[in-house]
C-alpha positions as CSV (number, residue, x, y, z in Angstrom):
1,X,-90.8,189.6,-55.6
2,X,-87.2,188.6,-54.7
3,X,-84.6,186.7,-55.5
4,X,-81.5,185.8,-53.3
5,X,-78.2,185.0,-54.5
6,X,-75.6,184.1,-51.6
7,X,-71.3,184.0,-53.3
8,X,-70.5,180.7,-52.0
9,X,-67.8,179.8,-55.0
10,X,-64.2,181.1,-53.3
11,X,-61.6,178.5,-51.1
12,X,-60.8,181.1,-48.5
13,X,-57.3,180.4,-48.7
14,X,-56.9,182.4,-45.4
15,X,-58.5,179.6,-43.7
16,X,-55.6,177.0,-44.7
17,X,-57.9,174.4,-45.2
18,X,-59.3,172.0,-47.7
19,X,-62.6,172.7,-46.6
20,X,-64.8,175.5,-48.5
21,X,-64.3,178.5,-46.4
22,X,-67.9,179.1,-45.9
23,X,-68.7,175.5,-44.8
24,X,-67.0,176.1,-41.8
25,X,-69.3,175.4,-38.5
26,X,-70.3,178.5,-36.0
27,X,-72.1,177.8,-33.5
28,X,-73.0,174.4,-34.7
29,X,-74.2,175.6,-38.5
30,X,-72.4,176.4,-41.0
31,X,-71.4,180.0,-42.1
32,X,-73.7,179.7,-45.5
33,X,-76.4,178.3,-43.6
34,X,-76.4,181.2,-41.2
35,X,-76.7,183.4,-43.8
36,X,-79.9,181.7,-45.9
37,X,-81.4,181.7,-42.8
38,X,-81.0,185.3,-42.4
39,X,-83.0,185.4,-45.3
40,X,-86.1,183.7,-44.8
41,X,-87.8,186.7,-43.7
42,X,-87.7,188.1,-47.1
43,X,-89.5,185.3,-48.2
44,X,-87.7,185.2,-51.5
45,X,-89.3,183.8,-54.5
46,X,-85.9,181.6,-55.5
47,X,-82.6,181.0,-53.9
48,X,-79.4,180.5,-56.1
49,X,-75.9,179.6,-54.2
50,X,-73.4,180.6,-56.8
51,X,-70.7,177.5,-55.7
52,X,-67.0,176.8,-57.8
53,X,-64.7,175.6,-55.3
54,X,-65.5,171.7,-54.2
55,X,-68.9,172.9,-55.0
56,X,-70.1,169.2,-54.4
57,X,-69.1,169.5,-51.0
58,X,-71.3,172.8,-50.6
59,X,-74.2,171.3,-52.4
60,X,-74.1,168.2,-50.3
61,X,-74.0,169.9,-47.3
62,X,-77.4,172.3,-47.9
63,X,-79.5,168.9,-49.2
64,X,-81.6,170.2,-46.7
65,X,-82.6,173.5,-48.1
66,X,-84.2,171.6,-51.3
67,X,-85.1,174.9,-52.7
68,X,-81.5,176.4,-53.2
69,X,-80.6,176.7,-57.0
70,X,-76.7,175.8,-57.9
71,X,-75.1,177.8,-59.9
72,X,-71.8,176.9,-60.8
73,X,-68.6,179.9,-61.4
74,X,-65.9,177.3,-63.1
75,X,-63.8,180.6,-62.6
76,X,-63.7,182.7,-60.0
77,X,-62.9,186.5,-61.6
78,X,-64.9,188.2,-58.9
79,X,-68.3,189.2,-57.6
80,X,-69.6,190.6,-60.8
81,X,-68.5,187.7,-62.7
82,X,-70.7,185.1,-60.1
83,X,-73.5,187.3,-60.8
84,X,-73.1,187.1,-64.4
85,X,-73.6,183.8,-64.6
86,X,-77.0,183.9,-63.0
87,X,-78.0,185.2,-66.3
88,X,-79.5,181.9,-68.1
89,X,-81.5,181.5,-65.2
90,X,-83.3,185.0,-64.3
91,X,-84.7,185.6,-68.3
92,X,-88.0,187.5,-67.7
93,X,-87.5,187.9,-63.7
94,X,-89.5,190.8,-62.9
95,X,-88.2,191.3,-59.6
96,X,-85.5,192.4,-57.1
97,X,-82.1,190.3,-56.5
98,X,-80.7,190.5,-53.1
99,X,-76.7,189.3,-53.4
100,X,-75.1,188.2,-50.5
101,X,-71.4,187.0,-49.3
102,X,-71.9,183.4,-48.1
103,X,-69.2,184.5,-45.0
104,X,-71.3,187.1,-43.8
105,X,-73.4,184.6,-40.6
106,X,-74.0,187.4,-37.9
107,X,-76.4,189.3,-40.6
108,X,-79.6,189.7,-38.5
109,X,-83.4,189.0,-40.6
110,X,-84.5,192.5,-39.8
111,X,-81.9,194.2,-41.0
112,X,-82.1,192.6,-44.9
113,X,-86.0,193.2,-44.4
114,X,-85.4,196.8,-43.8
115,X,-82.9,197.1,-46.4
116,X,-85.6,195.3,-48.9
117,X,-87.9,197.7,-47.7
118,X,-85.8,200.5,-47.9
119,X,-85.0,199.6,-51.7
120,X,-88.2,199.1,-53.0
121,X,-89.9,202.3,-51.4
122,X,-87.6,204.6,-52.7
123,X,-87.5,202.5,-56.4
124,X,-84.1,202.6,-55.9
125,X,-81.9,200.2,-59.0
126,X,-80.0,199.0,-56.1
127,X,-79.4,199.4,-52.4
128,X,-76.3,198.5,-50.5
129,X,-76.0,198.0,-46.9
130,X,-72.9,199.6,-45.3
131,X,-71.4,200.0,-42.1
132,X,-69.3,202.4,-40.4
133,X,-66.6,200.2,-39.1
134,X,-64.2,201.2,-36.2
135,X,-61.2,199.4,-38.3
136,X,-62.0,199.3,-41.7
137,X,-59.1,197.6,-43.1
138,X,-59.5,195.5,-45.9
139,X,-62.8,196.6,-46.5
140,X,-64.2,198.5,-50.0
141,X,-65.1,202.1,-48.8
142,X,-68.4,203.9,-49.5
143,X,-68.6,207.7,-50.9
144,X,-72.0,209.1,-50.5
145,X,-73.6,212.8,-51.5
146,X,-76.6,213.7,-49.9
147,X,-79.7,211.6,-48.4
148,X,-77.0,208.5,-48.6
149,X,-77.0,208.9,-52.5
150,X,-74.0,206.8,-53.7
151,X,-71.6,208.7,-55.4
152,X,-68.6,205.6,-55.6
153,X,-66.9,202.7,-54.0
154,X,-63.3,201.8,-54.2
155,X,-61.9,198.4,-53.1
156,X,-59.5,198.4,-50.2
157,X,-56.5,197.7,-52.4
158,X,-57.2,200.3,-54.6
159,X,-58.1,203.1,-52.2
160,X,-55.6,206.2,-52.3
161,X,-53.9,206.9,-48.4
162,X,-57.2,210.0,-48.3
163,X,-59.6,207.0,-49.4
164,X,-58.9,204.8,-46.5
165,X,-59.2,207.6,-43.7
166,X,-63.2,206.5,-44.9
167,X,-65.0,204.4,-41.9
168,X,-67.9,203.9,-44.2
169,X,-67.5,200.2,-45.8
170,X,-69.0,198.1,-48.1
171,X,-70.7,195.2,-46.3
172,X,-71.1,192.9,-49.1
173,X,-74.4,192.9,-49.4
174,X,-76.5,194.3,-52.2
175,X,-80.4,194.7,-53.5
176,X,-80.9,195.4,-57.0
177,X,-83.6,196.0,-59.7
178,X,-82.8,192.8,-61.4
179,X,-84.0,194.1,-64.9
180,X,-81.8,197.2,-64.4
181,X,-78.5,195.3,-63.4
182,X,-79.4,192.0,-66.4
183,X,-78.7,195.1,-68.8
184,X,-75.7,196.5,-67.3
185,X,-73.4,193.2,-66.0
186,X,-72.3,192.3,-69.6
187,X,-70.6,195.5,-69.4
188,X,-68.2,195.6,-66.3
189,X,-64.3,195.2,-67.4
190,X,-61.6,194.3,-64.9
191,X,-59.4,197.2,-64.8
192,X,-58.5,196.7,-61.1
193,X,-55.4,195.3,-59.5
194,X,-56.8,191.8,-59.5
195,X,-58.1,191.6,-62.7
196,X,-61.5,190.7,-61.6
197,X,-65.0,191.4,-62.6
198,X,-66.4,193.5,-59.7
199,X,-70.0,193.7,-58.8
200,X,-69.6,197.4,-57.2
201,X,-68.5,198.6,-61.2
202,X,-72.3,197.7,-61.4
203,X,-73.8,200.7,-59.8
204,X,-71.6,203.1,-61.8
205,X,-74.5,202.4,-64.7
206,X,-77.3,202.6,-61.9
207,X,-79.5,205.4,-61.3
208,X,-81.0,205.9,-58.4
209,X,-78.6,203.8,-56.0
210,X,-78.9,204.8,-52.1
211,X,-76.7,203.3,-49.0
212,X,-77.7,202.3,-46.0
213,X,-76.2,202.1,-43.1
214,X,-76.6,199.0,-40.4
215,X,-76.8,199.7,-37.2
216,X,-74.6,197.7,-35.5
217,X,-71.4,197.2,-37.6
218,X,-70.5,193.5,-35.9
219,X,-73.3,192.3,-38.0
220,X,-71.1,192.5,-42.0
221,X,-68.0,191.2,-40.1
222,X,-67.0,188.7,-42.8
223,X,-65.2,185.6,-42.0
224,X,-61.6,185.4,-43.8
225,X,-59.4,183.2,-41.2
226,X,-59.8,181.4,-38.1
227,X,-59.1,184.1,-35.5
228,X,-62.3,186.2,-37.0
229,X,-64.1,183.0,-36.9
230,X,-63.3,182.9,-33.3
231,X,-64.5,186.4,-32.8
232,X,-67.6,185.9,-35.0
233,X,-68.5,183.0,-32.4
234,X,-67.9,185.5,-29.7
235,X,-70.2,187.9,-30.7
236,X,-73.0,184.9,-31.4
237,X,-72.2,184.2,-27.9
238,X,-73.1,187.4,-26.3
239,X,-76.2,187.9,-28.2
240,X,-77.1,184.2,-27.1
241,X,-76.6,185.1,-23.3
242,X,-78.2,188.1,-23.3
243,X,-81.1,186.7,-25.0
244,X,-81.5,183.9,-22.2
245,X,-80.8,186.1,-18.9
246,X,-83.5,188.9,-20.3
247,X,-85.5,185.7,-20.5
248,X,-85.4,184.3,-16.6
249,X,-81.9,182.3,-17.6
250,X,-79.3,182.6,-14.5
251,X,-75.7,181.9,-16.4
252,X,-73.6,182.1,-13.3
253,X,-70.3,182.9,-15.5
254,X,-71.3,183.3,-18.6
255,X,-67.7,183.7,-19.9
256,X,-67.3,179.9,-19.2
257,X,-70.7,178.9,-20.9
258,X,-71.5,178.1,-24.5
259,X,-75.2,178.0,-26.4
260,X,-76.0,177.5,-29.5
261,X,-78.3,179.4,-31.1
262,X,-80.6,176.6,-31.7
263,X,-81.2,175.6,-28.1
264,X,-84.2,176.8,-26.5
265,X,-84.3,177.7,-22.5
266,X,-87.3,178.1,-19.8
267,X,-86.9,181.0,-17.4
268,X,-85.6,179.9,-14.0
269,X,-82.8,177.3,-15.1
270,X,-79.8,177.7,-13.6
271,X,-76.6,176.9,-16.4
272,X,-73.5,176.4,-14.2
273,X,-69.6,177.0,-15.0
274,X,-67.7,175.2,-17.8
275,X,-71.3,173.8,-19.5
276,X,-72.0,173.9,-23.1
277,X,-75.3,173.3,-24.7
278,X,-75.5,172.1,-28.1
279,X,-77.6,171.6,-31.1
280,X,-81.3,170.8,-31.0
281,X,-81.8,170.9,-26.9
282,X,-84.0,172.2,-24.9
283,X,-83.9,172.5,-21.1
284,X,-87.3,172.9,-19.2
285,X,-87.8,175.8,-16.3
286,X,-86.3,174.6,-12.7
287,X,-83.7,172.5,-14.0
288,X,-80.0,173.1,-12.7
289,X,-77.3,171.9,-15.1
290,X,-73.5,171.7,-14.4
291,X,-70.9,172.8,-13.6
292,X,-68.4,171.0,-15.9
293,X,-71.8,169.7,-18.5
294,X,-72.6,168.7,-21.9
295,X,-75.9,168.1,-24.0
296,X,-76.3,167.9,-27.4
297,X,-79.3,167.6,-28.8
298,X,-81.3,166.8,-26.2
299,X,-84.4,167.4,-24.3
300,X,-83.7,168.2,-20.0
301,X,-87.5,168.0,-18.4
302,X,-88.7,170.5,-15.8
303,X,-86.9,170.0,-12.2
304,X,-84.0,167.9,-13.2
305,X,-80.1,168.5,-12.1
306,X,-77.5,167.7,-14.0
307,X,-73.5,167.4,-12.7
308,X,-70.2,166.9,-14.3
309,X,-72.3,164.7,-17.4
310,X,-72.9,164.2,-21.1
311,X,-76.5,163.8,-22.5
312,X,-76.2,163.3,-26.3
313,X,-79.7,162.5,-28.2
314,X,-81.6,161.5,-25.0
315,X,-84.7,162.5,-23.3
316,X,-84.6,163.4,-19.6
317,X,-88.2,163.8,-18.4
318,X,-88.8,165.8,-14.9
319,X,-87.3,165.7,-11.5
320,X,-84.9,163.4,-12.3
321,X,-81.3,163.6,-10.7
322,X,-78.2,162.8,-13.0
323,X,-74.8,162.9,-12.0
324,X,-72.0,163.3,-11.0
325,X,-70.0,161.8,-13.9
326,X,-73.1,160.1,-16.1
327,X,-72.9,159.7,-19.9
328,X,-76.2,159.1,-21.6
329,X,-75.9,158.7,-25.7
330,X,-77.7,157.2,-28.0
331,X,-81.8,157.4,-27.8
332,X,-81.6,157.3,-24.4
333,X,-84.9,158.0,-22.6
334,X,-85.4,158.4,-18.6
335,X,-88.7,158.7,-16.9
336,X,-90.0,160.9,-14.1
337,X,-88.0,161.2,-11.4
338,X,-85.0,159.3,-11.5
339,X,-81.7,158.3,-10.5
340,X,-78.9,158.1,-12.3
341,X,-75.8,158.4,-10.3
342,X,-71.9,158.6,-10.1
343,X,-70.1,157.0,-13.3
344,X,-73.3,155.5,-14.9
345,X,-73.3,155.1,-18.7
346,X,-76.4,154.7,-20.7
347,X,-76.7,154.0,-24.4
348,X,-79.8,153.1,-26.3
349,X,-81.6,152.5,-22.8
350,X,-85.5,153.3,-21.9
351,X,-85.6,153.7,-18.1
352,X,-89.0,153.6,-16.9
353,X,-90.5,156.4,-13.6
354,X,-88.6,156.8,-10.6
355,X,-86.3,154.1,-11.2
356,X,-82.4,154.5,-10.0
357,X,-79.0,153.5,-11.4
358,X,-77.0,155.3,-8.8
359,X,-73.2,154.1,-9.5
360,X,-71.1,152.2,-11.5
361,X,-73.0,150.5,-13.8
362,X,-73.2,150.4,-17.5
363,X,-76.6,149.3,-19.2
364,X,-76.6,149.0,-22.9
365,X,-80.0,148.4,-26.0
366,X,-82.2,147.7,-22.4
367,X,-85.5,148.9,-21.4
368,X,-86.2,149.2,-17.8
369,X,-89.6,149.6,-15.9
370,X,-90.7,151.3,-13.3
371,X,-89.1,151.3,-9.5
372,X,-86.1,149.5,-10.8
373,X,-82.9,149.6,-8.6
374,X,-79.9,148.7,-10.2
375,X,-77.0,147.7,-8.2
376,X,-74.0,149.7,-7.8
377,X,-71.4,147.6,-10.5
378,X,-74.5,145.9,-12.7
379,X,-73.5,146.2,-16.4
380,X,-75.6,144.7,-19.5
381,X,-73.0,142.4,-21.3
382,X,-75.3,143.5,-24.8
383,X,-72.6,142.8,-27.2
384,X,-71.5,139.0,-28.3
385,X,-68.4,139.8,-30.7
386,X,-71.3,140.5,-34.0
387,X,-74.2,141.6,-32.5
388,X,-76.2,143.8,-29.9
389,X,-78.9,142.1,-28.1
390,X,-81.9,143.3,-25.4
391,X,-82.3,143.4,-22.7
392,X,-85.5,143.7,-20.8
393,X,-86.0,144.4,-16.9
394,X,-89.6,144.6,-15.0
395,X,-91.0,146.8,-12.5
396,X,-89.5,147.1,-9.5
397,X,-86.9,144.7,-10.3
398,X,-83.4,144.8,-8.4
399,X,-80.2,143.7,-9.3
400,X,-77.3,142.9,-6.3
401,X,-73.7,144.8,-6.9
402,X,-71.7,143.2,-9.1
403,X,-74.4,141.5,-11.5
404,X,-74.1,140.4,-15.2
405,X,-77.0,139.9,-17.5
406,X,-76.3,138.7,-20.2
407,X,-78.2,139.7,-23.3
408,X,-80.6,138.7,-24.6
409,X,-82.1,138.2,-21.6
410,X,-85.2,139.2,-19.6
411,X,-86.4,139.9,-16.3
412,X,-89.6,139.6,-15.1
413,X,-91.4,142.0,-12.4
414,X,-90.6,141.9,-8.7
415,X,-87.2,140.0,-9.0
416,X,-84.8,140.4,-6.8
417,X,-80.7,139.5,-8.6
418,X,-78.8,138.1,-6.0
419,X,-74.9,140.1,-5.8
420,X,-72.5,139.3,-7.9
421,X,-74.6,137.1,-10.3
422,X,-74.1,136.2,-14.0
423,X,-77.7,135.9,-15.4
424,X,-78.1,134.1,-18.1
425,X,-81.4,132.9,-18.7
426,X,-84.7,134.7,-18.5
427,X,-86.3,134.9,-15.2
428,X,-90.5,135.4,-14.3
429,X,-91.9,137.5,-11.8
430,X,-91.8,137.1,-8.3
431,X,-88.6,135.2,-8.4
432,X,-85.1,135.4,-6.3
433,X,-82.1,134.4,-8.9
434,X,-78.8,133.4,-7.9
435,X,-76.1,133.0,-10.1
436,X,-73.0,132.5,-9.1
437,X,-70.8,129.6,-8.0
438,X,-71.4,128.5,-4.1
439,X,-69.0,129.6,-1.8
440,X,-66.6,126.8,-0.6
441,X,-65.2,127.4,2.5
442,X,-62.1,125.3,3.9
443,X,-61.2,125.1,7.3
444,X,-57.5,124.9,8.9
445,X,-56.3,125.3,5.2
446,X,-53.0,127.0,4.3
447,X,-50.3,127.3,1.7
448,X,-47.3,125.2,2.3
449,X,-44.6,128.0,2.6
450,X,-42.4,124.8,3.5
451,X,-39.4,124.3,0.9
């Protein structure tokens, strides 16, 4: 049985910003986020985020992980101090407690399930994962005696000039025998530099305590200030990428390319230059998308390209063609193949199978049927100062360039809009509508350039 704690109470001053340090976004989730999803494979038995600064702020912004616990540090005097105050609320756990920093998001599930594992075969009173780190500045470093028994660790400020020659660092993240460590926290003392209640001081009243070492150090890079948040993205990046090309994903230069982690890919899509996928999208096998693209949280169906365009929150379904220069946003679902051409916006717009809007149109809160062809210029005037309104279009309806409908209106099947019409009024099937004044033509007529 476990318990996780994640340290979410500290600013981050580093950060120079009024936002909690780890409530900063990688990758499109947030830094404490990253790390309680690392551990859901340890399928812990409660979760406690130990929160202080604008803690309202952090517990706001994990409403959707209802089974987190708040704890709240009013005073932030260290590690060991957070953990002290979990106390009141682990009387009688009979279990382990796995701590964690909440600015640690590149952690990867298996390696807190080996390190559970690890723990609780050898009945260790705590475990600590460490990493041998190329630069290990800044970091607490790890002394060991044989078969990875800890002998000490020493904080990076208080290391003597032989201490920090030590690769071997503390990666801020801990297992313990909770009944073991409940006896021993009310005993740590802040005799250090800082004057703060350290967590480490707890194993120096723990027997057995063993280290283990990560495999890939990049994954304990904690987060302090922008420019490692910019390399922790990095590194998300390249696992990303090479995730998606072992899969059947050609990235034609991945340096220009971003994923989120949360977007899911079919084998044989093509992701040109300069595009970035984002959030909650997924792109079906065959599709082709960029160069110079954006989705967000969208779903790309099998066969479909995509050129120099934004899709946010829409549904593309197969073979469709989009682009160059199309925005589609808000609920905005296409049918099977498609046009939707050169500077086209869509917003809150159902377009029914194989209909086009190839250029220059805008088409607002309408829903379009089948075989519709809108004209190159047709916009849906949806908005009357207050309101949106509908507006509804038949199968294989077409408007002339340069059409206005003006919502709410609707058109019936098999009408044909005559160019440049205003429409105004709803129209049945079958039907030719012309709205527009008549033309006036005046013969032998001039201006009088006569003074």
């Amino acid at each position: 049985m476990v318990a996780v704690a994640i340290l979410a109470a500290g600013r981050g001053t580093r950060m120079k910003s009024t936002l909690p340090k780890v409530l900063h976004s990688l990758g499109g989730r947030s830094l404490v986020e990253r790390v309680l999803d690392s551990c859901q494979c340890v399928a812990p038995k409660r979760w406690f985020a130990i929160v202080g600064y604008q803690g309202e702020q952090v517990k706001a912004a994990l409403q959707s992980h209802p089974d987190v616990e708040f704890v709240e540090q009013q005073q932030q005097l260290g590690t060991g101090h957070a953990i002290v105050q979990l106390l009141p609320y682990l009387q009688g756990f009979d279990g382990d407690l796995l701590v964690l920093n909440g600015d640690l998001p590149l952690l990867r599930p298996e390696t807190l399930k080996q390190l559970i594992d690890a723990h609780q075969s050898h009945q260790n009173a705590a475990t600590i994962l460490t990493a041998n780190m190329p630069n290990p500045a800044g970091y607490g470093r790890v002394f060991c005696q044989g078969n990875n028994i800890l002998k000490q660790i020493v904080e990076d400020r208080d290391c003597s000039a032989a201490q920090k020659q030590n690769h071997r660092v503390n990666a801020g993240v801990y297992c313990f025998r909770w009944a073991d460590l409940e006896k021993v926290l009310p005993q740590l003392e802040a005799n250090n530099d800082q004057k703060e209640y350290y967590l480490t001081d707890a194993v120096n009243y723990l027997e057995p305590v063993m280290v283990m070492d990560v495999e890939d150090y990049e994954e304990v890079l904690g987060i302090n200030d922008r420019k490692q948040l910019a390399t922790a993205y990095n590194i998300l990046q390249a696992r990303v990428k090479d995730k998606w090309m072992a899969a059947g994903v050609t990235l034609i230069d991945p340096d220009s390319i971003t994923i989120d982690d949360t977007v899911e890919l079919q084998p044989d899509t093509i992701i040109e230059p300069q595009t970035h996928l984002r959030g909650n999208t997924t792109i079906a096998s065959g599709c082709r998308i960029g160069p110079g693209s954006l989705i967000e949280n969208s779903q790309i169906g099998e066969n479909t390209t995509l050129l120099y365009s934004v899709a946010i929150n829409s549904v593309v379904a197969g073979g469709t063609r989009i682009g160059p220069y199309t925005h589609l946003r808000g609920q905005v679902q296409v049918g099977q193949s498609c046009r939707i051409g050169n500077f086209v916006e869509l917003k809150n717009t159902t377009l029914g199978d194989r209909t086009n809007v190839a250029h220059l149109s805008y088409l607002g809160d309408a829903t379009l049927g089948s075989k519709v062809n809108i004209g190159a210029g047709t916009i849906t005037a949806n908005y009357d100062g207050v309101s949106k309104h509908p507006t509804s279009i038949g199968d294989r309806t077409k408007t002339g360039s340069n059409s206005v409908l003006v919502a709410p209106v609707t058109l019936g099947t098999d009408v044909t809009v005559a160019a440049g019409s205003v429409v105004t009024e709803d129209v049945p099937d079958d039907c030719l509508v012309i709205a527009r004044p008549r033309q006036v033509v005046k013969p032998g007529w001039r201006l009088n350039n006569s003074q």
